[in-house]
Each structure stands twice: as structure tokens, then as C-alpha cells.
C-alpha positions in Angstrom: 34.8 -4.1 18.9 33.6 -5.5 15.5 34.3 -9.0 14.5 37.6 -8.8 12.3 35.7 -11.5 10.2 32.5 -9.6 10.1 34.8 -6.6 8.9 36.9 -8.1 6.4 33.8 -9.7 4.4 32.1 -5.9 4.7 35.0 -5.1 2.3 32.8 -7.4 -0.4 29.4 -7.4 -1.3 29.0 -11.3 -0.3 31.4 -14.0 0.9 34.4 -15.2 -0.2 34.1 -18.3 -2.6 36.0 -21.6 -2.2 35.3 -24.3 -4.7 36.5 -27.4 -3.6 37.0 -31.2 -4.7 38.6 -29.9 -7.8 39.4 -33.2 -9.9 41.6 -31.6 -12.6 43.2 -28.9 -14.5 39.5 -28.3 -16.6 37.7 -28.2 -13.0 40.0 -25.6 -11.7 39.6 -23.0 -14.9 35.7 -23.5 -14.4 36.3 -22.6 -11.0 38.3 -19.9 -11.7 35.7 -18.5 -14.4 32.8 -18.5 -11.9 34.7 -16.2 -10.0 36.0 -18.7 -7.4 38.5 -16.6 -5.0 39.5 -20.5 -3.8 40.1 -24.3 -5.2 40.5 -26.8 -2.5 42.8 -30.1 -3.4 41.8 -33.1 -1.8 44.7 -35.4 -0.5 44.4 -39.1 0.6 42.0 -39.1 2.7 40.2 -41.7 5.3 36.8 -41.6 3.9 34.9 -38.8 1.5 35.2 -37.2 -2.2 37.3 -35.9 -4.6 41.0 -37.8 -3.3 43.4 -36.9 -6.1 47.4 -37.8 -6.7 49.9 -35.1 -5.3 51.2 -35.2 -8.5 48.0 -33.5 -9.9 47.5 -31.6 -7.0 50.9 -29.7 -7.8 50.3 -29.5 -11.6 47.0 -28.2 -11.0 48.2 -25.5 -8.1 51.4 -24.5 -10.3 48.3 -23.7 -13.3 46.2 -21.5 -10.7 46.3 -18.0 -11.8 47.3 -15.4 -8.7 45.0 -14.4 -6.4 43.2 -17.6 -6.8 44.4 -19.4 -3.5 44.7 -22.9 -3.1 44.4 -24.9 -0.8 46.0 -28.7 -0.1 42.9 -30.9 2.2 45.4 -32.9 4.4 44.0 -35.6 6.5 47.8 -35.9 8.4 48.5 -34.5 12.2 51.7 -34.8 12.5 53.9 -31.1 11.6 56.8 -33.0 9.6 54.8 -35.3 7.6 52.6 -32.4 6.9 55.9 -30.2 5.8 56.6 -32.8 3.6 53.4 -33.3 1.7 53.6 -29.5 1.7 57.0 -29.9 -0.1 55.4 -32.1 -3.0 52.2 -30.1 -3.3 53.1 -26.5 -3.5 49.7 -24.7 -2.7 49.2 -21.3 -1.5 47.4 -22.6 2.1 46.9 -26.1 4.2 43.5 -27.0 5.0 43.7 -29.3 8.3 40.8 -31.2 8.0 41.5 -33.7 11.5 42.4 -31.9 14.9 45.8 -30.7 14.5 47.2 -30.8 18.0 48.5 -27.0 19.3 52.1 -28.2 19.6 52.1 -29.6 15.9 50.6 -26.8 14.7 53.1 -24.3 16.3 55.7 -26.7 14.6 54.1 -26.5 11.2 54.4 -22.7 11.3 57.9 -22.9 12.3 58.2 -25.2 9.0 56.1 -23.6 6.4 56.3 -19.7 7.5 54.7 -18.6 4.8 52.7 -20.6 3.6 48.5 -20.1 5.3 46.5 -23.1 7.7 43.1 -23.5 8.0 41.9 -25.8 11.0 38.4 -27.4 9.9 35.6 -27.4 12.8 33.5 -30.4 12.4 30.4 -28.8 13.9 28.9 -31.4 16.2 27.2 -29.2 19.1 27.7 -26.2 21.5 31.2 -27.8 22.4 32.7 -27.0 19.1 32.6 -23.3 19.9 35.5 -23.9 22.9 37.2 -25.9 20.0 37.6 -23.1 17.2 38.1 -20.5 19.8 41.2 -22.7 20.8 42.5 -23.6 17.1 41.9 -19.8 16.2 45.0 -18.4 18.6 46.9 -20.7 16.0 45.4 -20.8 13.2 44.9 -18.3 10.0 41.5 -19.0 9.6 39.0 -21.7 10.5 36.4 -23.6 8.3 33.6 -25.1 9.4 32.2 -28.1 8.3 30.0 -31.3 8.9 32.2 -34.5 9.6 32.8 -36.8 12.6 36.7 -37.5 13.2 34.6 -40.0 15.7 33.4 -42.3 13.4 34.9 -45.9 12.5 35.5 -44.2 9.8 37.1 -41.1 10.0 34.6 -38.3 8.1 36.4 -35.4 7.6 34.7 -33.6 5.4 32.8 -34.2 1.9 29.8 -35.2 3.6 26.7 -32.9 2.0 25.4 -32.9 5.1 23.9 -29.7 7.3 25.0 -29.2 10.1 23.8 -26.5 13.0 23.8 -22.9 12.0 23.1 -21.9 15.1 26.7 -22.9 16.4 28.1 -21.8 13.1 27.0 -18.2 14.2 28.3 -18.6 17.8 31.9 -19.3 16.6 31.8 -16.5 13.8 30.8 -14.3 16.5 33.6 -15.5 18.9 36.0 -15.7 16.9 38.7 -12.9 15.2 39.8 -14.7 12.4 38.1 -15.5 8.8 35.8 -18.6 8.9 34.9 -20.1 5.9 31.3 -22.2 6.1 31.0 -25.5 4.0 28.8 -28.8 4.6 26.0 -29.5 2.5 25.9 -25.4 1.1 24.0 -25.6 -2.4 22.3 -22.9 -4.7 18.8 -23.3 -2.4 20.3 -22.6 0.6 23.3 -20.7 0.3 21.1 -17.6 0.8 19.7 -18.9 4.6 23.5 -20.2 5.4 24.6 -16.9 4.5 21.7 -15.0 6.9 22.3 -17.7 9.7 26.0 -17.4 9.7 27.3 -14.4 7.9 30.7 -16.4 7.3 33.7 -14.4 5.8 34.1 -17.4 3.0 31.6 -20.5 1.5 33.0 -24.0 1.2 30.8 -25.4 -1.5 31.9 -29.0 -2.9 28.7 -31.6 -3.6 26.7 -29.1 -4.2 27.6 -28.0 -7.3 28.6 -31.4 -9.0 27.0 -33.7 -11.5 27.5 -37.3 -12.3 30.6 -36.7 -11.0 31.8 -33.8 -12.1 31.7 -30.0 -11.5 29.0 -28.6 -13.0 29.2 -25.4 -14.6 25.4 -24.2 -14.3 25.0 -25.3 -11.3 28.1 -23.1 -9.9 26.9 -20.2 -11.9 23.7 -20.5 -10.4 25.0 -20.9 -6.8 27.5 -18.2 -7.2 24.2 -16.0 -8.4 22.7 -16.9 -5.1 25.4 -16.4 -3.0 26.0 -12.8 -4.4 22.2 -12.3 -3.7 22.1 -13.5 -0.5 24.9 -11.1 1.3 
């Protein structure tokens, strides 16, 4: 039987595109422009990129034009403290980007029924397959990316780095649910991730920034590649 992921991204010529780290309302209609189907909306956050206030992370999902989903990056575990953020920030999904125990995450869909979650996979080694298979029972889709939730320092996501393809491809394989791809993804090798992985969506954040900002021609030039490489 076909991967559902695999099958949902045949619907489009090339993956689904999520632009994240947006940083304000001009960000998110540059997004939008390139054709972004995504924004991501970074909340506080241990360590990384692109932390905004709630505040602007409402305003800025209250602007987003429908079907342009967007996502709230929450660092938090625990279901009720996550419900509440929810409650301030108003986005159309929740991007867990720490391990969200099964328990809490049963509780968060008890809270938020309609409102979609997306468990983050910091790809580490072979043992992170056994981890999004878990997580995608519960979960509406997974992302996979290149932190360590290990560290000192929490890193939980934001980190340009690589990380292995290889696994990448095991856990779209394995799993039935969409799985976005993020982690160092930029115009030169969107084209190979794509190949490698064949993910239902791209996660591309430092990448496609400048001095700080989101750079227009260099997300027109990795949407050009991404639409290229399917």
C-alpha cells in the first residue's frame, strides 16, 4: 500500500512549502507571494532564531490570507500550558518542537480539537525512526529537523545544519502521515533533499535569509529549485 505521504505530495508537482522564522507582518506577505503554502511563528524558545512576542505572532496569523497555514513553534510540553499559548496566539496548527510526551499530547487534542500538531523529529541516527513512528499514531504530521533537545542548551530547531537523509527517507517511508523536511535546506540543495527524501513539505528558515532578514531573491530562487527538483 502506497505511502499516504508519498500520495498526498503526488497530488502536486513538488513539495509543500513552509517558510519559517517569519519576523513580521512584511515577512509573511513575502512569504505568501513566493507561493509559501506555510509561515512558521517562533515562540520563546531555549536557544535558536527568529523568537518573536505572542502579540505579533497573533497580529501576524490574524493577517495570513486562507489557505496559508500557520504554524505557532512552541518549545512547551506540558498540554495546558500549551492550550494556553494556543489561546493567545490563534494559528491554524502547533509545531512541537521538544518531545511532547503521548499522554500530553492526547490531552492537547482533547483541548484544541481543531486546531492541527506537528511533532518535530530531531534526526540524530537510526533511533529516530522508532521515535516518529511512535509520535505519528498521535500526531497530524511530523517534521523533521536537525536539533539536539540533549544539549546544555536545548537546540530545537534553527540550526542550518544537515542532518542524515538517509534516516529522513526511512521515516517517510515508515510512516502514514505528511512529513515536512527542514534543517539546513537552501536553494543548492533543495533539489538532492528532495531526491533523498521525497518529503510531503520543505521547512526552509536560514536558508533564505540575509543580514537578518528574509530575503526575497533568495526564496524566489529556492522556490524555483524546489519546483525543479520534484
Amino acid at each position: 500500500m502506497p505511502n499516504a505521504s508519498h500520495h498526498r505530495q503526488g497530488i502536486h508537482a513538488s513539495p509543500r512549502l513552509k517558510v519559517c522564522c517569519i519576523s513580521s507582518l512584511e515577512e509573511a506577505r513575502i512569504a505568501v507571494a513566493a507561493g509559501a503554502d506555510a509561515i512558521g511563528l517562533v515562540s520563546s524558545m531555549p536557544s535558536g532564531p527568529g523568537v518573536i512576542a505572542e502579540s505579533l505572532i497573533a497580529e501576524i496569523a490574524a493577517s495570513t490570507p486562507p489557505p496559508v497555514a500557520t504554524f505557532l513553534l512552541t518549545s512547551l510540553t506540558d498540554a495546558a500550558a500549551i492550550a494556553e499559548q494556543y489561546a493567545r496566539c490563534r494559528t491554524t496548527t502547533i509545531q512541537l518542537v521538544d518531545h511532547v510526551a503521548a499522554d500530553e499530547l492526547i490531552r492537547v487534542r482533547r483541548f484544541l480539537p481543531g486546531v492541527k500538531l506537528v511533532q518535530v523529529i530531531h534526526v540524530r541516527g537510526p533511533s529516530s525512526v522508532g521515535e516518529a513512528i511512535a509520535a505519528s499514531s498521535l500526531a497530524d504530521a511530523l517534521l523533521l529537523d536537525s536539533g539536539d533537545p540533549s544539549a546544555a542548551v536545548k537546540e530545537l530547531g534553527g540550526t542550518g545544519r544537515v542532518h542524515d537523509w538517509s534516516v529522513s527517507a526511512q521515516i517517510t517511508s515508515a510512516v502514514a502521515k505528511p512529513v515536512f523536511l527542514a534543517g539546513g535546506l537552501t536553494p543548492g540543495n533543495v533539489r538532492s533533499a528532495i531526491s533523498a527524501v521525497r518529503p510531503f513539505g520543505l521547512d526552509i528558515c536560514s536558508g533564505v535569509r540575509e543580514d537578518g532578514g528574509l530575503s526575497a531573491s533568495k526564496l524566489r530562487a529556492f522556490v524555483t529549485a524546489a519546483q525543479s527538483g520534484g
